[in-house]
N, C-alpha and C positions, 0 to 999 in steps of 0.2 A: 679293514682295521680290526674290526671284531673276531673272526677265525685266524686271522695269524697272530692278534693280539700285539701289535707293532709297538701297538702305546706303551707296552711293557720297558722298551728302547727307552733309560733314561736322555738319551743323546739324540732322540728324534726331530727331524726337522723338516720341514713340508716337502723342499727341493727332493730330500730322499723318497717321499711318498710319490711325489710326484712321477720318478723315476722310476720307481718300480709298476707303475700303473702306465707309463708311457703317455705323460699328459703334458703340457707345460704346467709348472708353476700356480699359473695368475689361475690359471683355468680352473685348475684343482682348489684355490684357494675363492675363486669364486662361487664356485660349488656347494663348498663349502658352507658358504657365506647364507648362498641360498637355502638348503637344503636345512641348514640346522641353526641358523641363527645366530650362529657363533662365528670367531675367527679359530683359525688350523690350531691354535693352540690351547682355546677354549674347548675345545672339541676333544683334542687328546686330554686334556686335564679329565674333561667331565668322564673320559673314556677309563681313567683311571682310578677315581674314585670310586666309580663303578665296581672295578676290579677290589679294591680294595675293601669295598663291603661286603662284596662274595667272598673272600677269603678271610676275613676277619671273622666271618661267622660259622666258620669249617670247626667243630671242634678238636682238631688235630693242631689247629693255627692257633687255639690256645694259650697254647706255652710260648707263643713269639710277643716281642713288645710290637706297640703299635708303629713305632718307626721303623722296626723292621719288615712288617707289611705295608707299611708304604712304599720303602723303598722293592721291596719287592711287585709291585704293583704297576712303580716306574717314575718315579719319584726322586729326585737327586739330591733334594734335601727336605730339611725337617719344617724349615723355613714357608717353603714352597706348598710342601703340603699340605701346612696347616692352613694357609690364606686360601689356599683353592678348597678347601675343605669345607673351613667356615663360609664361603663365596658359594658354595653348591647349596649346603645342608642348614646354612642358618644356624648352626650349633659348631661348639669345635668338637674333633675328634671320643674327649672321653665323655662329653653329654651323650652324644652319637651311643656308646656304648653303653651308658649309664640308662637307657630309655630304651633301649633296647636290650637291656639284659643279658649282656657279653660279658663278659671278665676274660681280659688280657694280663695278662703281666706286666 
């Protein structure tokens, strides 16, 4: 998930991970389950926010508004991002950056 960066796939869905690793489904999704406490989608979300505060803090990413690195991230809306956001970080998006001493656009 991490070196091909999958999460990035706003249209990801466990079936396709699963296929590509040659597992069933339930197997990967229990794994999952095990391994990190989360379901398959908790897990890409947290995979992305992730993403999203490493690039939010590039200062060449700067000049991008914050919904454009989310959805660069892998995010398919603004909606989405912000609840998984605030569900990760306890803060929304511009606390996040306000406390951290980012300035976005």
């Amino acid at each position: 998930m991490e070196h091909e960066k999958l999460y990035k796939d706003p249209e990801l869905k466990l079936n396709h991970v699963a296929k590509l690793l040659d597992v069933h489904p339930n197997i990967l999704s229990q794994t999952i389950n095990t391994m990190e406490q989360k379901n398959f989608y908790d897990y890409v979300n947290r995979q992305r926010i992730e993403e999203f505060k490493r690039i939010a803090g590039l200062p060449e990413n700067q000049k991008f508004t914050i919904l454009s690195l989310a959805f660069e991230s892998g995010f398919n809306s603004k909606t989405s991002f912000n609840r998984n956001f605030k569900k990760y970080m306890n803060c929304s998006p511009r606390e996040f950056f306000k406390s951290e001493s980012i300035d976005l656009e």
